[in-house]
Gaussian input, Z-matrix of N, CA and C with variables (Angstrom, degrees):
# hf/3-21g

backbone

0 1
 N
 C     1     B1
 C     2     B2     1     A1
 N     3     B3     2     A2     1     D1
 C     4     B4     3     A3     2     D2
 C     5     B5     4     A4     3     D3
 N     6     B6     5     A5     4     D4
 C     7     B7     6     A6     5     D5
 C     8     B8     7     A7     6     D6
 N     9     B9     8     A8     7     D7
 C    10    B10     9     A9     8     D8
 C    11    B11    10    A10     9     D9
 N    12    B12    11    A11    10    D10
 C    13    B13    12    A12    11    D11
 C    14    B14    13    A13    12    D12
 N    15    B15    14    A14    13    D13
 C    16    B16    15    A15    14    D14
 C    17    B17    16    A16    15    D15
 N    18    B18    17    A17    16    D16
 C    19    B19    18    A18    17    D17
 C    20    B20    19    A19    18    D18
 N    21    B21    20    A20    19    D19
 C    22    B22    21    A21    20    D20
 C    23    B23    22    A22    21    D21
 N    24    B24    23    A23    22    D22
 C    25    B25    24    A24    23    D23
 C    26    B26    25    A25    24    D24
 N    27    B27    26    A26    25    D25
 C    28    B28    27    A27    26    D26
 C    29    B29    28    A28    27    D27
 N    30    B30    29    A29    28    D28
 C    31    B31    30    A30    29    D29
 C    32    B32    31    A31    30    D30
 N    33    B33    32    A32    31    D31
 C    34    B34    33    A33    32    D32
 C    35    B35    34    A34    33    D33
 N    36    B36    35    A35    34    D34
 C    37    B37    36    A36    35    D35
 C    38    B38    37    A37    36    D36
 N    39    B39    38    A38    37    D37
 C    40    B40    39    A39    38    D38
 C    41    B41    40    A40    39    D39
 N    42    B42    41    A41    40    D40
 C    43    B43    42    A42    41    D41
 C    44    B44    43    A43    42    D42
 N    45    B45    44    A44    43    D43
 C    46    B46    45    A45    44    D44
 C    47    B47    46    A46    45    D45
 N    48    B48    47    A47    46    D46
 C    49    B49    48    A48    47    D47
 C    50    B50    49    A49    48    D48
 N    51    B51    50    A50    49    D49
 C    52    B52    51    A51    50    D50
 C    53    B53    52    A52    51    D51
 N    54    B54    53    A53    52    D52
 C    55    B55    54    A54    53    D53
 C    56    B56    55    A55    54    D54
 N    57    B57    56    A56    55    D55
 C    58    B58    57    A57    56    D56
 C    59    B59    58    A58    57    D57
 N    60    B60    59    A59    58    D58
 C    61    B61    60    A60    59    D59
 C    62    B62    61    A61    60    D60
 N    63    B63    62    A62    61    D61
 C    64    B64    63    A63    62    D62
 C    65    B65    64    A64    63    D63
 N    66    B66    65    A65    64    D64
 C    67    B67    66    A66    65    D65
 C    68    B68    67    A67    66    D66
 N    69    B69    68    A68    67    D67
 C    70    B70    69    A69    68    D68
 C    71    B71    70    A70    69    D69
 N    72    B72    71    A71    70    D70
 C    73    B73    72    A72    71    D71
 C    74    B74    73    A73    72    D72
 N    75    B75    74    A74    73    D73
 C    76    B76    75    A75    74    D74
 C    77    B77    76    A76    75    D75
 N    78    B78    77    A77    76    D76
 C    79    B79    78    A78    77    D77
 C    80    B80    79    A79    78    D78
 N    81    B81    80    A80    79    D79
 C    82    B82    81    A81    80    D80
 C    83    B83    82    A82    81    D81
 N    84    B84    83    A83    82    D82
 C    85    B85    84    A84    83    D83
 C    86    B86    85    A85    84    D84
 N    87    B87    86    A86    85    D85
 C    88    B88    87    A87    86    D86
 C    89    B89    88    A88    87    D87
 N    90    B90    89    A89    88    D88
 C    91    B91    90    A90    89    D89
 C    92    B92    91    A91    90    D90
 N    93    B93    92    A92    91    D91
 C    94    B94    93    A93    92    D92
 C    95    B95    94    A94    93    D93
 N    96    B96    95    A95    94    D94
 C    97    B97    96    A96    95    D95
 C    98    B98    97    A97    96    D96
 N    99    B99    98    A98    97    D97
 C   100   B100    99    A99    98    D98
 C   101   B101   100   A100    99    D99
 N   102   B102   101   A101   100   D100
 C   103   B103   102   A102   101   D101
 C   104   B104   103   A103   102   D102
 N   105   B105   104   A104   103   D103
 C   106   B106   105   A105   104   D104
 C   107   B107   106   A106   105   D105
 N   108   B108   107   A107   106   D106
 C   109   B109   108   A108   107   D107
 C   110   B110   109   A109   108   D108
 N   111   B111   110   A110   109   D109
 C   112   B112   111   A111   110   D110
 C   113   B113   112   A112   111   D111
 N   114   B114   113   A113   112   D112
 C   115   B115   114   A114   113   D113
 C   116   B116   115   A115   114   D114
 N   117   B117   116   A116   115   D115
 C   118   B118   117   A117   116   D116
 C   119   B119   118   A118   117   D117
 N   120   B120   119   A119   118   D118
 C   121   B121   120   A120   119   D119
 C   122   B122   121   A121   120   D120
 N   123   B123   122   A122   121   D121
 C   124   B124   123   A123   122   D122
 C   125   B125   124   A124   123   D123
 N   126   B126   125   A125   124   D124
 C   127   B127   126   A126   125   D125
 C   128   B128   127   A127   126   D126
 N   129   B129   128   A128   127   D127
 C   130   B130   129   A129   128   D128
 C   131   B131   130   A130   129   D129
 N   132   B132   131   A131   130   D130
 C   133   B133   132   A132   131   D131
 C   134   B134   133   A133   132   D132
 N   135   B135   134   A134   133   D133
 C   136   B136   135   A135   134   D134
 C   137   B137   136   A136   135   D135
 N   138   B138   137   A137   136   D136
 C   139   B139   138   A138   137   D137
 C   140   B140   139   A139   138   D138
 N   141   B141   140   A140   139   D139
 C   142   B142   141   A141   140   D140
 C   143   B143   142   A142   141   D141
 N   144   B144   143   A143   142   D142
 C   145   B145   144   A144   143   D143
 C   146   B146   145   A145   144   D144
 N   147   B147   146   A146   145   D145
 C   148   B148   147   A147   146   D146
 C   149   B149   148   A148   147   D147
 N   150   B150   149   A149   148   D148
 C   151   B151   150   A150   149   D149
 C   152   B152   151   A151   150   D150
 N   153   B153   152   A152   151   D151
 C   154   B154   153   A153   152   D152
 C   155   B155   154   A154   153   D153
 N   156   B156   155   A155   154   D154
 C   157   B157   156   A156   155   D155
 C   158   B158   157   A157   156   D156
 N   159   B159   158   A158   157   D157
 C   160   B160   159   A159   158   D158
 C   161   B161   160   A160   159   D159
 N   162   B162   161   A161   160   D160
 C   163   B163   162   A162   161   D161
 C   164   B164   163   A163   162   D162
 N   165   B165   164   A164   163   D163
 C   166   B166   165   A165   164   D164
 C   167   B167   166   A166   165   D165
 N   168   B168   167   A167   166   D166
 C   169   B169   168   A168   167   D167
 C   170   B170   169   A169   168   D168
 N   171   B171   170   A170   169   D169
 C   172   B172   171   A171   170   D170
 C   173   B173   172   A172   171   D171
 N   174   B174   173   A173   172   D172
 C   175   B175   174   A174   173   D173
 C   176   B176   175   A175   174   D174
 N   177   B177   176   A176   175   D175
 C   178   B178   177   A177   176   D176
 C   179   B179   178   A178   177   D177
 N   180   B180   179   A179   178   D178
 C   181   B181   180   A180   179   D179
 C   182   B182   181   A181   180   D180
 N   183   B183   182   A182   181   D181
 C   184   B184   183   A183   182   D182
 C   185   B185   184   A184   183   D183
 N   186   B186   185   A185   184   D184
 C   187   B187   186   A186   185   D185
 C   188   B188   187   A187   186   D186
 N   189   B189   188   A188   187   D187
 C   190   B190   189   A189   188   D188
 C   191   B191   190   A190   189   D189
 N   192   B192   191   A191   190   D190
 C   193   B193   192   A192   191   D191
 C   194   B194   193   A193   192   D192
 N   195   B195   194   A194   193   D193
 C   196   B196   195   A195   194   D194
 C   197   B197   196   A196   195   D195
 N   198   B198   197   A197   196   D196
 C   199   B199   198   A198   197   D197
 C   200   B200   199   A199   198   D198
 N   201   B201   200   A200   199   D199
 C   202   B202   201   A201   200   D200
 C   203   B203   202   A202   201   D201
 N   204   B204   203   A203   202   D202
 C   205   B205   204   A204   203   D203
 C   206   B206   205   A205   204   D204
 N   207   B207   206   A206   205   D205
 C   208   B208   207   A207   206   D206
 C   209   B209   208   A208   207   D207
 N   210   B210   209   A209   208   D208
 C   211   B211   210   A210   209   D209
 C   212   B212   211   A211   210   D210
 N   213   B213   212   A212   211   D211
 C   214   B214   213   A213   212   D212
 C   215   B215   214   A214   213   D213
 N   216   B216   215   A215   214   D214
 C   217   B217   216   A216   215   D215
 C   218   B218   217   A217   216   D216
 N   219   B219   218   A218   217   D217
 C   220   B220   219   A219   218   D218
 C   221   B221   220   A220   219   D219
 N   222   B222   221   A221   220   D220
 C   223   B223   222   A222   221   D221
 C   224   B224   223   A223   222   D222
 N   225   B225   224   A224   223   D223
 C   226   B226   225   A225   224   D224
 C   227   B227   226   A226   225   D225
 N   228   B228   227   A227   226   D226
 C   229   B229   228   A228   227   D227
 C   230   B230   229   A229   228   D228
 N   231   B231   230   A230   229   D229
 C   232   B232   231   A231   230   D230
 C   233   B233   232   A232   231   D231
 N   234   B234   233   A233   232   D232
 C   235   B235   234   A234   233   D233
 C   236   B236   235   A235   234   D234
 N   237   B237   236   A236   235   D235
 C   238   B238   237   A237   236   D236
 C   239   B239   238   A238   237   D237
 N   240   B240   239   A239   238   D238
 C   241   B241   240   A240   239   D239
 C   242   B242   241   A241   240   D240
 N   243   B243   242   A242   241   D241
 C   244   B244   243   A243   242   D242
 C   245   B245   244   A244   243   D243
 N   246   B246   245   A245   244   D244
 C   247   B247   246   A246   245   D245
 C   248   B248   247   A247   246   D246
 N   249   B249   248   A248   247   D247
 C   250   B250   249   A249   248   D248
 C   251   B251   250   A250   249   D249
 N   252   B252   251   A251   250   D250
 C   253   B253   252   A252   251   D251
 C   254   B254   253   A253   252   D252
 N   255   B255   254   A254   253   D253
 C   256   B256   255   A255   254   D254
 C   257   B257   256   A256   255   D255
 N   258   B258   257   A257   256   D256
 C   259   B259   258   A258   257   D257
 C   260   B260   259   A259   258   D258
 N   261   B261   260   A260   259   D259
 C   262   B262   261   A261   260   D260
 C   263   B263   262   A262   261   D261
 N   264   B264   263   A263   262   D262
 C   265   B265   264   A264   263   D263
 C   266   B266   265   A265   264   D264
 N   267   B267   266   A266   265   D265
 C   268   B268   267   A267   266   D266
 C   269   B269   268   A268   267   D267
 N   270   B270   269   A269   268   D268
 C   271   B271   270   A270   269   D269
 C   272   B272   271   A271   270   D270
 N   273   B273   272   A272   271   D271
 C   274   B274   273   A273   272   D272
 C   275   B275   274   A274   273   D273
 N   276   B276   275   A275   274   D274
 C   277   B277   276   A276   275   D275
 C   278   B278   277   A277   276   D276
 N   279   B279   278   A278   277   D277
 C   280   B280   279   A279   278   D278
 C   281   B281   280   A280   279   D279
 N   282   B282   281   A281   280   D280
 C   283   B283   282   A282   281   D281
 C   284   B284   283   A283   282   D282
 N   285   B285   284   A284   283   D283
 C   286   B286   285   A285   284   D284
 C   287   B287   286   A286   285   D285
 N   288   B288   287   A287   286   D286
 C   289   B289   288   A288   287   D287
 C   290   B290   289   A289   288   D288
 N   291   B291   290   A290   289   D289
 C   292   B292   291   A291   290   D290
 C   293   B293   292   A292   291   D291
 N   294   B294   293   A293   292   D292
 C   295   B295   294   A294   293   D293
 C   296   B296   295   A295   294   D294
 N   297   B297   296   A296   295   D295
 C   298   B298   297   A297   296   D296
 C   299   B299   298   A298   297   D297

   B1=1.4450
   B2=1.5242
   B3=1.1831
   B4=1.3299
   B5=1.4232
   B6=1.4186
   B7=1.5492
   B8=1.4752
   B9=1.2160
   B10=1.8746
   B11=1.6268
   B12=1.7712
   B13=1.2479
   B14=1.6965
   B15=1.8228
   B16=1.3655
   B17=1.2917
   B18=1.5955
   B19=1.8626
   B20=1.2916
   B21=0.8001
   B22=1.5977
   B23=1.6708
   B24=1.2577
   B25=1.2903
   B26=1.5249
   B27=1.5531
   B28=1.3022
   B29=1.2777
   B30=1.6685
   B31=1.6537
   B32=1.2416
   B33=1.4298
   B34=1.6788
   B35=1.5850
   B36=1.0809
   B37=1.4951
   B38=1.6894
   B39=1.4937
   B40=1.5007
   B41=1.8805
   B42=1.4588
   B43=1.4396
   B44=1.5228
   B45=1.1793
   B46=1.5901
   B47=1.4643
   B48=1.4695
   B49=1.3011
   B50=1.4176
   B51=1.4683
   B52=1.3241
   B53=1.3972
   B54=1.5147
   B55=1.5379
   B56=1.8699
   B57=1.2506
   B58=1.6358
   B59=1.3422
   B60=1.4818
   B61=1.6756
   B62=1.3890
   B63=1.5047
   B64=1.6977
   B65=1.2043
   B66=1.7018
   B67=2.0871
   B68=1.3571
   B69=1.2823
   B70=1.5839
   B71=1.7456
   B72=1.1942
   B73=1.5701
   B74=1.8741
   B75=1.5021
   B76=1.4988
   B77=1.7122
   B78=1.0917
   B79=1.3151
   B80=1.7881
   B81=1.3557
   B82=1.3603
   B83=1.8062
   B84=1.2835
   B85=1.7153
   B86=1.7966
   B87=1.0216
   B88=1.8168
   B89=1.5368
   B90=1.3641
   B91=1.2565
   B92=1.6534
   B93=1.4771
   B94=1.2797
   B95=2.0479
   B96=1.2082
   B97=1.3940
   B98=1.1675
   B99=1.4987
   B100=1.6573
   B101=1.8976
   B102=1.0919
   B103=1.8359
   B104=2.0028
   B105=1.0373
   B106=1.6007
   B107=1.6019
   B108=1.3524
   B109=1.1091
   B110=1.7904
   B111=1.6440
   B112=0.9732
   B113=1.5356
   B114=1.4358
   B115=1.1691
   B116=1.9689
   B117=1.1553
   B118=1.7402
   B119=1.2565
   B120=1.7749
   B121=0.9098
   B122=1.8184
   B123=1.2198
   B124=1.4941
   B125=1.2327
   B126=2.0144
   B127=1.1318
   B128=1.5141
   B129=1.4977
   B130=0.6707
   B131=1.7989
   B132=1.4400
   B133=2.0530
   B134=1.8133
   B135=1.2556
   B136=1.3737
   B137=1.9860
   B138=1.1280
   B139=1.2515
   B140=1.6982
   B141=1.2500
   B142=1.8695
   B143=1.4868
   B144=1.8255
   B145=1.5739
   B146=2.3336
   B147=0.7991
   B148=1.6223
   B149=2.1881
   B150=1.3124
   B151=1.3400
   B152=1.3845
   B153=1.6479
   B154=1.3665
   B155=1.1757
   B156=1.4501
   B157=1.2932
   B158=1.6039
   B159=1.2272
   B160=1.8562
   B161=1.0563
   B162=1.4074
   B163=1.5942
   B164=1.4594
   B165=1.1560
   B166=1.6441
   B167=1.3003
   B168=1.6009
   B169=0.9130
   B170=1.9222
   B171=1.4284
   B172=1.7106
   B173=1.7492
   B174=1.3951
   B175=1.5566
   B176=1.5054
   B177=1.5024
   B178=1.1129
   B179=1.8076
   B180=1.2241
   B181=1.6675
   B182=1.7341
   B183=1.6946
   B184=1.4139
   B185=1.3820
   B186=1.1985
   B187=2.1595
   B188=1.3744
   B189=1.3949
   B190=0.9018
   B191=1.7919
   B192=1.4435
   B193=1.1685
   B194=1.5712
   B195=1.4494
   B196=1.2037
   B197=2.0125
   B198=1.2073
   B199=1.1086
   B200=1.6421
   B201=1.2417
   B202=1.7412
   B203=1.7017
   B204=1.1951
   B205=1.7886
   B206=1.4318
   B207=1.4347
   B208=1.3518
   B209=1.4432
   B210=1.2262
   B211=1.7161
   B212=1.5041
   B213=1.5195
   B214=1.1958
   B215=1.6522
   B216=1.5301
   B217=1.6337
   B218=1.4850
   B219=1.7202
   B220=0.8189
   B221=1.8370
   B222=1.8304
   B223=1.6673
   B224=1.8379
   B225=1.1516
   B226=1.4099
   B227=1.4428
   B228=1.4549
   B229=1.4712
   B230=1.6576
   B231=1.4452
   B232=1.6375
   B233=0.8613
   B234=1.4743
   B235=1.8134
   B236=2.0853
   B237=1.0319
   B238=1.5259
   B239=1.7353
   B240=1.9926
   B241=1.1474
   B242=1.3484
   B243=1.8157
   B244=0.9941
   B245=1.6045
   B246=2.3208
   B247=1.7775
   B248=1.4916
   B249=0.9407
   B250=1.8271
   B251=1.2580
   B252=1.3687
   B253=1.0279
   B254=1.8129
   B255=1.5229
   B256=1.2321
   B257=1.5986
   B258=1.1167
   B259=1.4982
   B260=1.2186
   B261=1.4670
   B262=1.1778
   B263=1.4995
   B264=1.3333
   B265=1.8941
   B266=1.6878
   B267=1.6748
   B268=1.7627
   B269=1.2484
   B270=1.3299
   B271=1.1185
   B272=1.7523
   B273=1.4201
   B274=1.4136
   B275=1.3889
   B276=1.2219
   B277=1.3203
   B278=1.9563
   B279=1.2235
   B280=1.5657
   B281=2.3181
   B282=1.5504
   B283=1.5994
   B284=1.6166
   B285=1.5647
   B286=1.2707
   B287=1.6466
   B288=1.4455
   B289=1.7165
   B290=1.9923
   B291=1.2825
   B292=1.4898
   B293=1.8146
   B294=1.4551
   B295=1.3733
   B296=1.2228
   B297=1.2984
   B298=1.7267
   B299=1.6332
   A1=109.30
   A2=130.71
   A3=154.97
   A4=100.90
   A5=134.09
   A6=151.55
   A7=130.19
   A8=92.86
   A9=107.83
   A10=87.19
   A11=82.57
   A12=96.87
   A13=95.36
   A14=114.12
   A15=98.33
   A16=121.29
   A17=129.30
   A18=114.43
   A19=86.56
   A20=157.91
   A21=141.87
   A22=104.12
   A23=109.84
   A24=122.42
   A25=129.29
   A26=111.14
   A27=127.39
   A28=112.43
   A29=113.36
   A30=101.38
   A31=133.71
   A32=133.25
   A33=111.03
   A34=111.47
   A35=105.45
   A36=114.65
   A37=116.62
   A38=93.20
   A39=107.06
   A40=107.78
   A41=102.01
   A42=114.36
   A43=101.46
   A44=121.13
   A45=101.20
   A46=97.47
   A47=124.35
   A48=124.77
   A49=120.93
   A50=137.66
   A51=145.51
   A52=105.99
   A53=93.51
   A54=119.28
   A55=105.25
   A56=108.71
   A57=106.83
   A58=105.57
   A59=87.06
   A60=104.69
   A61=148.98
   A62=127.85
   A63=108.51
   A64=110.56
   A65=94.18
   A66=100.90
   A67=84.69
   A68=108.72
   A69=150.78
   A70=77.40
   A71=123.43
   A72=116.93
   A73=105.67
   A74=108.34
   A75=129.15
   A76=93.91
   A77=164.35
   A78=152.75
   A79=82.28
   A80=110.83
   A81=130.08
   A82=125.03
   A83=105.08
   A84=88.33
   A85=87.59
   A86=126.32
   A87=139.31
   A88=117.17
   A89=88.97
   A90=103.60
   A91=100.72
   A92=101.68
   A93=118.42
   A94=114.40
   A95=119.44
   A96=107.39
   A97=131.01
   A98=124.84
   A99=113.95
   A100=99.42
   A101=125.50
   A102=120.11
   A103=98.97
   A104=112.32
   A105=109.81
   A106=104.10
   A107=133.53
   A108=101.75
   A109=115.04
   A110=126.71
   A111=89.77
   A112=169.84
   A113=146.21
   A114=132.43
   A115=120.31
   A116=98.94
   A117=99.89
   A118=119.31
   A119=123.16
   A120=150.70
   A121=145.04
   A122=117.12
   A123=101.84
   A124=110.82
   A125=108.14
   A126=111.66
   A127=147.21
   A128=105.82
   A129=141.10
   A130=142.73
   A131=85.73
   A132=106.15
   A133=83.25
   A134=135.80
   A135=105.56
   A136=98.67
   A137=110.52
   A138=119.57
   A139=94.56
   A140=100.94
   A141=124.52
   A142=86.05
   A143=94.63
   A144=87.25
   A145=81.47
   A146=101.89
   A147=119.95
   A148=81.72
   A149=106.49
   A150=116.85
   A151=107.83
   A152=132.14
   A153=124.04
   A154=105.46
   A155=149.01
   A156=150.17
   A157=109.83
   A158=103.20
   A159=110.95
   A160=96.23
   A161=141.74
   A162=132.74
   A163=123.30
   A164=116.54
   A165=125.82
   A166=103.98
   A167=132.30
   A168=159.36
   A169=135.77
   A170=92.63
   A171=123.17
   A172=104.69
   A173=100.62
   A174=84.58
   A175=93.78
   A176=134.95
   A177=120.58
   A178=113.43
   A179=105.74
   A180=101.77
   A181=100.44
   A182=112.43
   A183=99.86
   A184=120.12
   A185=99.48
   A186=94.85
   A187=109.17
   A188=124.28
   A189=152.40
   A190=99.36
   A191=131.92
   A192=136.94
   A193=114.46
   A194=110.35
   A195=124.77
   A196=125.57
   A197=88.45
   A198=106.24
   A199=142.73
   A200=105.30
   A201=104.26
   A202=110.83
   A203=108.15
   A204=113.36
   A205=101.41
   A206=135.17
   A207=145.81
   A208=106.40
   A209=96.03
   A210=81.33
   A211=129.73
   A212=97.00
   A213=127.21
   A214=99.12
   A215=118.04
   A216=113.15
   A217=112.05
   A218=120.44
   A219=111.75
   A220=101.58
   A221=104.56
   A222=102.04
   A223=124.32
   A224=98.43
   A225=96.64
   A226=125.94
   A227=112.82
   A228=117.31
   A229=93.20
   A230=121.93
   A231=114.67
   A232=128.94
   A233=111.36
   A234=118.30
   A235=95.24
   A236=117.24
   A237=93.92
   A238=118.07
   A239=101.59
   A240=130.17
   A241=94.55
   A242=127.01
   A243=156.12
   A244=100.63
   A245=85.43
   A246=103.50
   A247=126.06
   A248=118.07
   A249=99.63
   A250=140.90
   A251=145.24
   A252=118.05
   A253=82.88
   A254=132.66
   A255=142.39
   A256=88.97
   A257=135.23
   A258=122.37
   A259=100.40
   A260=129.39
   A261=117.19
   A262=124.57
   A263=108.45
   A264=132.15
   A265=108.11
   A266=110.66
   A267=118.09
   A268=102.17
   A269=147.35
   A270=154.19
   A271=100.90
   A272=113.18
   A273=123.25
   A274=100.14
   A275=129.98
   A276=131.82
   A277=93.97
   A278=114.15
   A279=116.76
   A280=89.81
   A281=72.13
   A282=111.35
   A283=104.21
   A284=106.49
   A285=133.40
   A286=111.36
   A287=108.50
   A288=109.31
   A289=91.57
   A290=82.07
   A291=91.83
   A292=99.12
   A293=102.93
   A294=107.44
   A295=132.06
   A296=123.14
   A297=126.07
   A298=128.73
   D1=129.72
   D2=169.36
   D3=-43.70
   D4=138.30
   D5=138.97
   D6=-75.77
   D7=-11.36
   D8=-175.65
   D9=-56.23
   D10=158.81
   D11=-172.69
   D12=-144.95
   D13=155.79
   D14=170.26
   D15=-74.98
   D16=165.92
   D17=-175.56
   D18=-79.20
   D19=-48.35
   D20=-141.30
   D21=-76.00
   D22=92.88
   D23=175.36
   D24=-9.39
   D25=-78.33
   D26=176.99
   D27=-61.32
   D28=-1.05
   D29=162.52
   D30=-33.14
   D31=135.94
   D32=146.02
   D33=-138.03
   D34=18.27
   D35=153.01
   D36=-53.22
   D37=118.89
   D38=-163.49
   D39=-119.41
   D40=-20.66
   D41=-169.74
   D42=-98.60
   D43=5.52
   D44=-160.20
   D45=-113.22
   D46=162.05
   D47=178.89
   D48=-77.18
   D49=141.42
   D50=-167.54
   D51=-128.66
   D52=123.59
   D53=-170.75
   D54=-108.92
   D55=138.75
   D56=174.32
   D57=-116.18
   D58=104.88
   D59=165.45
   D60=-53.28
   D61=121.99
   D62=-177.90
   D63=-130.44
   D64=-155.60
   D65=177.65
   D66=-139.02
   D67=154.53
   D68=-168.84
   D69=-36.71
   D70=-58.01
   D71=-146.60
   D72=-95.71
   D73=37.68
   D74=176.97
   D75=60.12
   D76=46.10
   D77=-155.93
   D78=-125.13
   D79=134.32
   D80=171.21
   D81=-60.65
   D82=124.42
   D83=-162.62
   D84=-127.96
   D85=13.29
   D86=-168.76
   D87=83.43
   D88=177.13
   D89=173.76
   D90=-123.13
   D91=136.74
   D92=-165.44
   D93=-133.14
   D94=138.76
   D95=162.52
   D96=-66.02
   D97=154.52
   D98=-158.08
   D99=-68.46
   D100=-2.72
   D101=-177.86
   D102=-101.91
   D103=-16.70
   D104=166.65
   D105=-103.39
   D106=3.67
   D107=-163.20
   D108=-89.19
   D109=113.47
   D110=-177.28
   D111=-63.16
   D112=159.60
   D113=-155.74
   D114=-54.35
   D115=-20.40
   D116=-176.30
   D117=-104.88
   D118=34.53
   D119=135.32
   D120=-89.23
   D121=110.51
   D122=174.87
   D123=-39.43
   D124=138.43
   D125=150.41
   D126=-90.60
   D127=1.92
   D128=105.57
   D129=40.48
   D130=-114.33
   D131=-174.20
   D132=-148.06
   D133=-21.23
   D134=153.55
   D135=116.18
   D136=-18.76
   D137=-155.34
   D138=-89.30
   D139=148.83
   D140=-159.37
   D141=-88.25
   D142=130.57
   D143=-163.54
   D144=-152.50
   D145=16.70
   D146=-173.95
   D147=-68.40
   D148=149.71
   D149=173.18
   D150=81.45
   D151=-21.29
   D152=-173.14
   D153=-70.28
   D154=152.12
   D155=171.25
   D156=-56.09
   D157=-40.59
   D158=-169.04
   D159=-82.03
   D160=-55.37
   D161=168.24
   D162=-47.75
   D163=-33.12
   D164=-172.71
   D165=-80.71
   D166=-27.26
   D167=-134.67
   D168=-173.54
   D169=56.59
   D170=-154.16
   D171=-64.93
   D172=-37.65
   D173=-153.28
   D174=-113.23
   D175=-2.76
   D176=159.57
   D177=-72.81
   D178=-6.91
   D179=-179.34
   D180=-116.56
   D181=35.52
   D182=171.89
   D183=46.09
   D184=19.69
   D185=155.63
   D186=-126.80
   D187=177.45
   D188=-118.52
   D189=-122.89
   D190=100.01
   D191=179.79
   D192=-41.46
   D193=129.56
   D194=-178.93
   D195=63.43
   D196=20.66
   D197=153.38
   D198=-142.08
   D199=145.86
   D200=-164.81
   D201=-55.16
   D202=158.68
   D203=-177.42
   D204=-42.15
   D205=-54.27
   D206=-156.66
   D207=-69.25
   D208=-32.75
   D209=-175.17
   D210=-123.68
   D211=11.15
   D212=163.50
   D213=-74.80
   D214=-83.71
   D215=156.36
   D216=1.34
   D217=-70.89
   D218=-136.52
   D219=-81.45
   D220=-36.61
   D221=152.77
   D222=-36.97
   D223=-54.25
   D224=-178.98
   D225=-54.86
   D226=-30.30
   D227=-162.71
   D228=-89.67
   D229=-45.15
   D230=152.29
   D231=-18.11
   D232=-61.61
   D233=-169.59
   D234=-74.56
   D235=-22.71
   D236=-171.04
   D237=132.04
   D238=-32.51
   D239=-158.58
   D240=-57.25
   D241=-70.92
   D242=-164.43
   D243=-109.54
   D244=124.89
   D245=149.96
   D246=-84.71
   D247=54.23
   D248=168.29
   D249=-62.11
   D250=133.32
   D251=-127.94
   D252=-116.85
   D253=12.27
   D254=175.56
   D255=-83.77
   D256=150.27
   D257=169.94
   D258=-132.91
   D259=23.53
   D260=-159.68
   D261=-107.29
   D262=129.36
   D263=-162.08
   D264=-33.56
   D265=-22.32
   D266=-161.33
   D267=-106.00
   D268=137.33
   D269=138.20
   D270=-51.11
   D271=131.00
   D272=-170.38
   D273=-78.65
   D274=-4.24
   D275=-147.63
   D276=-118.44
   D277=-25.47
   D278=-165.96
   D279=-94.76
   D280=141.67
   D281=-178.28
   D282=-118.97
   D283=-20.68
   D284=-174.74
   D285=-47.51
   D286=158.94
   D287=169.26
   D288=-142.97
   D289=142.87
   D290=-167.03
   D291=-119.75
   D292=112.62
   D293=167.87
   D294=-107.76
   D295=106.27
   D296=-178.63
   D297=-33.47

């Protein structure tokens, strides 16, 4: 069992999933619960994605709010929406560890 904890101190959210956050250039930004995690991060794979047009701006580019192109795709192709012919379970973009 995992010890991670969210950074936001006064947490005590114990049930919720914890995502570890970064920047494009792997640099550590925490690991946070999905109700602290902040907004200019995938929720995702975790990766700082604030300033992209498609993130700033989700549903005029047919993806999926608050999450990066990749793994929005990769929801979509789940649900049925989207064929991609990458099928693969990881967002290329996450450095992330995702704990239940």
């Amino acid at each position: 069992m995992s010890t991670a904890r969210c950074a936001i101190t006064q947490c005590a959210n114990t049930d919720l999933p914890l995502v570890e956050c970064h920047y494009p250039d792997g640099d550590d930004a925490g690991i946070y619960c999905s109700e602290h995690m902040p907004d200019c991060f995938c929720i995702g794979c975790g990766v700082f994605s604030a300033g992209i047009e498609s993130f700033d701006f989700p549903v005029e580019h047919g993806l999926l709010p608050g999450y990066c192109d990749c793994c929005s795709d990769m929801i979509r192709t789940d649900a049925g929406e989207l064929d991609l012919i990458d099928d693969s379970d990881v967002c290329p973009d996450s450095t992330a560890e995702v704990w239940p």
